[in-house]
MIZA-207297 format. One record per residue: x, y, z of N, C-alpha, C in turn; residue in three letters. Coordinates in steps of 0.1 Angstrom, whole numbers, padded with zeros to 4 digits, always signed. Layout:
N
XYZXYZXYZALA ...
//
This chain:
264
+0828+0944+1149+0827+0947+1135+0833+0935+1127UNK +0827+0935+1117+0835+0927+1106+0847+0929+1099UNK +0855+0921+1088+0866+0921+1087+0865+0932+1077UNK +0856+0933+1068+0854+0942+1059+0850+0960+1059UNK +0838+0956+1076+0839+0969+1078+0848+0976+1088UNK +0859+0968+1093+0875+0971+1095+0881+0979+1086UNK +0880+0969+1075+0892+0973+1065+0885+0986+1055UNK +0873+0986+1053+0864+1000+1044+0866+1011+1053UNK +0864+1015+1071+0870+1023+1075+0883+1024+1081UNK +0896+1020+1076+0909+1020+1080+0915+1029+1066UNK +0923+1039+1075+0927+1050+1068+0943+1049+1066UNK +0951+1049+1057+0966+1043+1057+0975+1054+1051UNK +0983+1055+1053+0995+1063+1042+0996+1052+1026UNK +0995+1058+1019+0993+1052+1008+1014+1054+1002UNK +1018+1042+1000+1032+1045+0994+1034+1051+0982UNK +1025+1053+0971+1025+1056+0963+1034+1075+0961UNK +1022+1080+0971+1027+1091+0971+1024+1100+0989UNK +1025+1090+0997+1023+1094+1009+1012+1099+1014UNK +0999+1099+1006+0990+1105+1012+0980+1097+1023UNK +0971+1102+1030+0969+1094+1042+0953+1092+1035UNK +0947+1078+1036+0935+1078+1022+0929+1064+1029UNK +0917+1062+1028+0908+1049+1027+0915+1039+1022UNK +0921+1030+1027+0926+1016+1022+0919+1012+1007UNK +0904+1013+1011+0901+1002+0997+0899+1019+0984UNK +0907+1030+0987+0907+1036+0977+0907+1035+0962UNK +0896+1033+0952+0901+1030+0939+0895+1017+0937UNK +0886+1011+0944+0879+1000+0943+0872+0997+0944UNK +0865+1009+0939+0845+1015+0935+0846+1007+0925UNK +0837+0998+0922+0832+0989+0909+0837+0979+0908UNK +0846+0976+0917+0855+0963+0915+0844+0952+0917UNK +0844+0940+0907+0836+0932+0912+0842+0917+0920UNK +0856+0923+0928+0861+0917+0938+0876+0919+0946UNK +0872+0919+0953+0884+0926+0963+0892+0921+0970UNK +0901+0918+0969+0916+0908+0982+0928+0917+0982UNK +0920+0917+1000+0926+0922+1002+0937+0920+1013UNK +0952+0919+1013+0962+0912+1016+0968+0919+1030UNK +0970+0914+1040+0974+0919+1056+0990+0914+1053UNK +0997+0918+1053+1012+0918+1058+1014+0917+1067UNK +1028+0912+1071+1037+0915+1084+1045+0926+1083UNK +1059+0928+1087+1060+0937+1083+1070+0938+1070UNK +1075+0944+1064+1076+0945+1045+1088+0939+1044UNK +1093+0936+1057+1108+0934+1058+1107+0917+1064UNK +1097+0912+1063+1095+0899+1066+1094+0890+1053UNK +1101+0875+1055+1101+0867+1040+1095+0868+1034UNK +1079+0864+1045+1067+0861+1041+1061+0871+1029UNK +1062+0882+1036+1056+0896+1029+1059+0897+1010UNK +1073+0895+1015+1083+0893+0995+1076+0883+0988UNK +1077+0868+0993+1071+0857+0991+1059+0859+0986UNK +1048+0866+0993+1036+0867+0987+1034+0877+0980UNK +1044+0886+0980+1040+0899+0968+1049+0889+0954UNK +1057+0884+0953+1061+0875+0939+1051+0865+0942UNK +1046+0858+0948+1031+0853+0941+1020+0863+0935UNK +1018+0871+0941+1009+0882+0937+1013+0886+0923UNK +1026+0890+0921+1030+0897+0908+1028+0887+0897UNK +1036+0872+0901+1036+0862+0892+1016+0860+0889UNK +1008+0863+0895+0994+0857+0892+0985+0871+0890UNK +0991+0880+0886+0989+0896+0885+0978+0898+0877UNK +0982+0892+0863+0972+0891+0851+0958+0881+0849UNK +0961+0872+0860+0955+0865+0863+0940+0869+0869UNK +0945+0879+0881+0935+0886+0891+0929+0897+0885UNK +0938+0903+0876+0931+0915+0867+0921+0906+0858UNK +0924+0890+0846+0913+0886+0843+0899+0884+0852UNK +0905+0882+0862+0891+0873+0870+0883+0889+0876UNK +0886+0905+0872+0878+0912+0880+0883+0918+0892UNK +0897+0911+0902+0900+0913+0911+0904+0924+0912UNK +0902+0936+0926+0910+0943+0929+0919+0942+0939UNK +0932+0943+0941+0942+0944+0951+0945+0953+0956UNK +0946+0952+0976+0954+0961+0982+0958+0956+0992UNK +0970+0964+0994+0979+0956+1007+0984+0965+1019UNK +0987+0962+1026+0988+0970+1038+0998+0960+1047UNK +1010+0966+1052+1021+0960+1056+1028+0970+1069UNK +1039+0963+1080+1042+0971+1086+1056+0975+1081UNK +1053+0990+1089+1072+0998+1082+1070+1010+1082UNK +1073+1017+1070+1070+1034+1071+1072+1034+1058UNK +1068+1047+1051+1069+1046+1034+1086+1041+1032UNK +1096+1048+1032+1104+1043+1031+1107+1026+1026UNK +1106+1017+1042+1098+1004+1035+1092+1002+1023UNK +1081+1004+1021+1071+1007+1011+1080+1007+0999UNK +1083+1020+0999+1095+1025+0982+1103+1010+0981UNK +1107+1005+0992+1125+0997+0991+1113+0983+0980UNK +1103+0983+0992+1095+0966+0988+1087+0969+0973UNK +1083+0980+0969+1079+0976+0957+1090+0977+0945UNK +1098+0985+0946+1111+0986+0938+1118+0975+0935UNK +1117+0966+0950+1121+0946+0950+1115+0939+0943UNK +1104+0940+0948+1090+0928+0941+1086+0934+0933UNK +1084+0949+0928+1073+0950+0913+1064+0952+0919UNK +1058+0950+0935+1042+0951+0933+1039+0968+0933UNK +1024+0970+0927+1023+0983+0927+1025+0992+0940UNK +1028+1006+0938+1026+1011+0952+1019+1020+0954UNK +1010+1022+0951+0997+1028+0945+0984+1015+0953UNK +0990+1005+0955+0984+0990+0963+0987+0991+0975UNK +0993+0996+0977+1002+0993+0996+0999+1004+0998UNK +0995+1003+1012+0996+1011+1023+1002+1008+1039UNK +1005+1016+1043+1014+1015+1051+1005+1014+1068UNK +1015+1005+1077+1005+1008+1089+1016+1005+1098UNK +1024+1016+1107+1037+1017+1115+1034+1012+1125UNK +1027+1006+1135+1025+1004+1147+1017+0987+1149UNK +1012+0984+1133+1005+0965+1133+0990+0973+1139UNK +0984+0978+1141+0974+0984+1147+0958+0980+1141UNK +0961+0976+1129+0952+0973+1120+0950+0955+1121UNK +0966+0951+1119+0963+0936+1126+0958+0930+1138UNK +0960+0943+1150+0950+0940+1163+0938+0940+1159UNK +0934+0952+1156+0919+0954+1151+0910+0942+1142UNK +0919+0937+1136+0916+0923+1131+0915+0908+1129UNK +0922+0913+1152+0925+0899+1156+0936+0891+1149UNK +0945+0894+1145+0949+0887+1136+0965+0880+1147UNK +0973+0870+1146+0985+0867+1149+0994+0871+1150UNK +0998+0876+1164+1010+0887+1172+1022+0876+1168UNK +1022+0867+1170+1030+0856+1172+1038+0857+1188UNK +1047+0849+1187+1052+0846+1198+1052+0859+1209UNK +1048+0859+1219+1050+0876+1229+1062+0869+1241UNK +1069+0864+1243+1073+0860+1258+1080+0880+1257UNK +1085+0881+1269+1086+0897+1275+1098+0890+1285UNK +1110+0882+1280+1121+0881+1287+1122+0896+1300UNK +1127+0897+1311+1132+0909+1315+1150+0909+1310UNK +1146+0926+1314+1159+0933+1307+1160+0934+1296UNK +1153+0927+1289+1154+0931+1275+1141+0941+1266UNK +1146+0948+1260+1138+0960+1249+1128+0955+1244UNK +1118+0961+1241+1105+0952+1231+1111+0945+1217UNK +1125+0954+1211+1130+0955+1200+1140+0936+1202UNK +1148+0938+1210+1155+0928+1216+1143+0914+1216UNK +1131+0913+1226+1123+0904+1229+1119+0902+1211UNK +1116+0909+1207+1108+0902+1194+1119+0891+1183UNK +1129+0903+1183+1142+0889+1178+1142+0876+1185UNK +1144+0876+1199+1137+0863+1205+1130+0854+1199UNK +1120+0860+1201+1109+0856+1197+1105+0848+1182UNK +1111+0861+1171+1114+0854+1162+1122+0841+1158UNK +1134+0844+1166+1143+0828+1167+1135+0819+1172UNK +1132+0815+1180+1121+0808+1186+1106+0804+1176UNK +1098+0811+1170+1094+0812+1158+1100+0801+1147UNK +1108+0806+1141+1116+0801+1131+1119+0785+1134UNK +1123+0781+1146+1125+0770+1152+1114+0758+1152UNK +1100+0769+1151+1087+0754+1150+1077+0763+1168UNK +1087+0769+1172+1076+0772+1186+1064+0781+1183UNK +1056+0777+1184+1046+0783+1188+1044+0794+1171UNK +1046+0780+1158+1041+0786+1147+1042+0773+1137UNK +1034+0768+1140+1031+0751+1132+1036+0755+1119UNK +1039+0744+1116+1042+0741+1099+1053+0748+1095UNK +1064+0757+1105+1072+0767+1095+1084+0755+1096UNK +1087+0740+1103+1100+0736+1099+1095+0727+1084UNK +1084+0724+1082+1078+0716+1070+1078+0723+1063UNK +1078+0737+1058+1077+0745+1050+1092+0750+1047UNK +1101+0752+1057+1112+0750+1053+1120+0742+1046UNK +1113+0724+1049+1120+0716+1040+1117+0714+1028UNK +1103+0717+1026+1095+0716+1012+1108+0727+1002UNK +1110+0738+1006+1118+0745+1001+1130+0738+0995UNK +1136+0731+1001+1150+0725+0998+1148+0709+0990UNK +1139+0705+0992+1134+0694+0983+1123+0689+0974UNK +1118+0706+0973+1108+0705+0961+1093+0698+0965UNK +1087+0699+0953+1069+0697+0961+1062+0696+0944UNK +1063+0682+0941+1057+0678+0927+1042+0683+0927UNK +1036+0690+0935+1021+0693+0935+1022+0710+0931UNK +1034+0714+0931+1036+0726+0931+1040+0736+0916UNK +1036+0748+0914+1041+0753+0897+1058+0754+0900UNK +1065+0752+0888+1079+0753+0883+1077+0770+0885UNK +1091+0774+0897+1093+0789+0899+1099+0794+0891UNK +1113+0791+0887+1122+0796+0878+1121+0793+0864UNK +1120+0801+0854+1119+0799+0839+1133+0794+0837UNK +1134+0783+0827+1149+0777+0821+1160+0790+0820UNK +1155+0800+0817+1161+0806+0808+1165+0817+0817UNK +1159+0819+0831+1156+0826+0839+1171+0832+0847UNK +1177+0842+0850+1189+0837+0857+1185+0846+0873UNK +1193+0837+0881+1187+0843+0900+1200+0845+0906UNK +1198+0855+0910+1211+0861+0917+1209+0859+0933UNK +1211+0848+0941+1205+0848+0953+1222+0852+0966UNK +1224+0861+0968+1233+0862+0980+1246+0854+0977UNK +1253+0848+0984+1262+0844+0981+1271+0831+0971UNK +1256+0830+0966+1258+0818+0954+1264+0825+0941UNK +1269+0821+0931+1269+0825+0921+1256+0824+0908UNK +1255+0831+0901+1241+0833+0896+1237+0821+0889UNK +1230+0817+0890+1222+0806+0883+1206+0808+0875UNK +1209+0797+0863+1202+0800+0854+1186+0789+0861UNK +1177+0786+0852+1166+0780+0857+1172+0765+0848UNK +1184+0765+0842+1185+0749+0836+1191+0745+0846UNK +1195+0751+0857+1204+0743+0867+1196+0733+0876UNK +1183+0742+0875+1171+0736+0886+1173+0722+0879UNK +1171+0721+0861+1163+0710+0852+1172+0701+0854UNK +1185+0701+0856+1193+0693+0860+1195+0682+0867UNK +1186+0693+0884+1188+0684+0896+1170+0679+0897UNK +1158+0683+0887+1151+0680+0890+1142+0674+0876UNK +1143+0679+0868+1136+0677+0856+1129+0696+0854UNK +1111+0696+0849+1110+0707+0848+1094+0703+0849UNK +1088+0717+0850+1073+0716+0851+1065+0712+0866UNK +1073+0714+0875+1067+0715+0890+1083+0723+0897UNK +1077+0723+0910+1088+0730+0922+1099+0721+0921UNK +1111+0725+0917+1122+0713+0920+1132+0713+0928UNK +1138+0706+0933+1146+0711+0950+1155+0717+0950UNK +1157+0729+0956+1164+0737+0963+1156+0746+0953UNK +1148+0751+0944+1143+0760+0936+1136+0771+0948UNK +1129+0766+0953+1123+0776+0962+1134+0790+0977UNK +1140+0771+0978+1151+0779+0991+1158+0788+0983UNK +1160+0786+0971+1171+0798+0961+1168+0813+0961UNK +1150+0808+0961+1142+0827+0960+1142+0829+0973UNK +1139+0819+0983+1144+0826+0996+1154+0833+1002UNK +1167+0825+0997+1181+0829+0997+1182+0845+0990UNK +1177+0846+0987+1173+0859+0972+1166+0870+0982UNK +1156+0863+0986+1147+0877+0999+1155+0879+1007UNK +1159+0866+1019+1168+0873+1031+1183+0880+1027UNK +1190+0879+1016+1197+0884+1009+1197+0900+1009UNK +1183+0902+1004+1180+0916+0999+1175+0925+1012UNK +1169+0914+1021+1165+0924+1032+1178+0927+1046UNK +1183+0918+1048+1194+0921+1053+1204+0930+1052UNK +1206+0931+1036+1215+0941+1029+1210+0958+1030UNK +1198+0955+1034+1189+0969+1037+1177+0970+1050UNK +1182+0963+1058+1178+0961+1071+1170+0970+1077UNK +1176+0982+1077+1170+0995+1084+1162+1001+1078UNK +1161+1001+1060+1150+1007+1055+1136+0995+1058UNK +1137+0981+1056+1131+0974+1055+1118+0971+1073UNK +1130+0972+1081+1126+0970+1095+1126+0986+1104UNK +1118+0993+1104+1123+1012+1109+1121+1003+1123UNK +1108+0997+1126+1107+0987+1140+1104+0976+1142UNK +1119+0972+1151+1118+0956+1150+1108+0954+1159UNK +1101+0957+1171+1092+0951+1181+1082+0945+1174UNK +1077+0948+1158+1068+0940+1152+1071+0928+1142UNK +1083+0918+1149+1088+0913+1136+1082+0900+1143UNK +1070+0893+1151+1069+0883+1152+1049+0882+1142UNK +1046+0898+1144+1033+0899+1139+1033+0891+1126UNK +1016+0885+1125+1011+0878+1111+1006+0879+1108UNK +0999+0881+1094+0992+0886+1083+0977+0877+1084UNK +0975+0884+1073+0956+0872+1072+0955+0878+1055UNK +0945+0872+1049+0942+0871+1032+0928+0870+1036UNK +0921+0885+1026+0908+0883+1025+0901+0886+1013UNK +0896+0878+1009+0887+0877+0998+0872+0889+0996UNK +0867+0893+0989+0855+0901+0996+0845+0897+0980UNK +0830+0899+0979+0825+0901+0965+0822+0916+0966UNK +0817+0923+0957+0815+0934+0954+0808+0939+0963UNK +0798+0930+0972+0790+0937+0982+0797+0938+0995UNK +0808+0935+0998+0813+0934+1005+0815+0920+1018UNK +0804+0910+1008+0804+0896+1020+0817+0894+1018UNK +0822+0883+1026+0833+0875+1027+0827+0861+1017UNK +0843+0858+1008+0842+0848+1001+0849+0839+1007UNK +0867+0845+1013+0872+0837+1017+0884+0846+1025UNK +0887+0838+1034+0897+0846+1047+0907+0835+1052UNK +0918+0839+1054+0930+0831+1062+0935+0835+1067UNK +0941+0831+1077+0949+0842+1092+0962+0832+1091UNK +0972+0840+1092+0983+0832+1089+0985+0824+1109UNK +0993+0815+1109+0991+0811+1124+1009+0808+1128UNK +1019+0814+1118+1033+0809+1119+1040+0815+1105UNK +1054+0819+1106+1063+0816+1098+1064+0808+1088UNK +1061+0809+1075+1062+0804+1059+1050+0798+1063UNK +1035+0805+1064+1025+0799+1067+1015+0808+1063UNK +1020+0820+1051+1011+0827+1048+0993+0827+1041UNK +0999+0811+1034+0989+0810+1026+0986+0794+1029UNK +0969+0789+1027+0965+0779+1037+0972+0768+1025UNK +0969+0771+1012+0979+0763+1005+0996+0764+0999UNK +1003+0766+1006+1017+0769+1002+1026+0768+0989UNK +1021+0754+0985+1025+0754+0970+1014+0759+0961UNK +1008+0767+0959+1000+0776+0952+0992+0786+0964UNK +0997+0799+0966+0993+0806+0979+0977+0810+0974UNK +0980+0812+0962+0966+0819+0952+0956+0813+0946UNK +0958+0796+0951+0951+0787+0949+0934+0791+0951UNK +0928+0793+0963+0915+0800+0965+0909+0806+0957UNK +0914+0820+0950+0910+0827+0941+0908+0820+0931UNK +0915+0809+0923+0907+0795+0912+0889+0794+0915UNK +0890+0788+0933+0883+0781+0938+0869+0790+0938UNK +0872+0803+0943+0862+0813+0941+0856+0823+0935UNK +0866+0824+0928+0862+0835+0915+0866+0826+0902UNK +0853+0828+0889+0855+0819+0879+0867+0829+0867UNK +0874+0826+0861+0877+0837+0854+0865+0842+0838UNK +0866+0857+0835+0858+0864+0835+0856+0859+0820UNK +0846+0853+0809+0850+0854+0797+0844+0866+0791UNK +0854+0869+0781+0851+0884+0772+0843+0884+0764UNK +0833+0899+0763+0822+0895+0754+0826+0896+0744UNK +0815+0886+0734+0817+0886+0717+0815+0901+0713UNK 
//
């Protein structure tokens, strides 16, 4: 089957209000649909792309788009991550077991099965290992892009903006202008909202992670037109590798949907 007639019969707990419902529920007439594969809610990546998502929100509502997301965890999850990021939850659905990213073929990430160790145990592994560059291209380049900025990239923090990231003291967005100027990514700006996610999910671990055995799983991005062809699809292949273009994740949707102009 295709990616689409996957995702039109896949049935999810909807966070909104727990009911168990058609994924693309609510997206009769849409004249386009992206629709977003998570890891699990408690993964960087996940945060990261729902604050692109929110930040380009108005954006996808001009161009037509409908959004839905599907992540691993249990509603709980669900409640903590939209209550963090803002994204709708009435958009997410929930999928406890990654079951949907098999069916999708999509990136287990690292599997080694050390003995003596728990599936829960092996995946932390795995993740370390992960994180390090093994067997998930691009995530130590993406790490440093973070810490020294990416002139091809939009300015994250507003001047005026203030970020409360973990053990720093809060900072405003003139601090970025300081060490960088303004009007692109400037360095350490990105690692700061990172600092900011792993901050928040750590602090709430257990709601975020119910099971760790899926913390090496990876997401995919799919585009659909109203008939359901494919416009455009990405399978993530590593850690901070959600989107094929990283300094603009939402870049594609420019490339393939025009935005809508309103009639006279």
């Amino acid at each position: 089957m295709n990616s689409y007639t996957i995702l039109s019969q896949t049935r999810r707990s909807r966070v909104s209000d727990g009911e168990t419902l058609p994924l693309l529920t609510g997206c009769e007439g849409a004249a386009q649909l992206l629709v977003l594969v998570w890891p699990q809610l408690g993964d960087f990546d996940s945060l990261e792309y729902a604050w692109w998502v929110q930040r380009g929100a108005a954006d996808l509502q001009r161009r037509g788009i409908a959004v839905r997301a599907v992540g691993i965890g249990d509603r709980t999850s669900g409640q903590k991550f939209c209550d963090y990021t803002g994204f709708p939850p009435e958009q997410l659905f929930i999928d406890k077991t990654a079951a949907l990213h098999r069916e999708l073929g999509l990136y287990a990430g690292l599997t080694l099965k050390p003995p003596g160790l728990r599936p829960g145990q092996a995946a932390w592994l795995n993740l370390m290992l992960m994180c390090a560059g093994i067997k998930s291209p691009g995530t130590l380049k993406e790490v440093l892009r973070g810490y020294t900025g990416d002139r091809t990239a939009p300015q994250l923090i507003g001047s005026d903006e203030v970020v409360k990231a973990g053990p720093l003291p809060p900072l405003t967005g003139k601090a970025f202008d300081i060490v960088g100027g303004d009007g692109f990514q400037r360095p350490i700006e990105l690692a700061t909202l990172r600092l900011r996610n792993m901050t928040e999910v750590l602090s709430h671990w257990g709601a975020y992670v119910p099971n760790a055995a899926y913390l090496t799983q990876r997401g995919g991005t799919f585009l659909f037109d109203a008939s359901g062809q494919i416009l455009y699809e990405y399978r993530d292949r590593g850690i901070l590798g959600f989107a094929e273009t990283m300094a603009n994740p939402l870049a594609f949707v420019e490339e393939y949907i025009p935005e809508r102009i309103p009639a006279k």
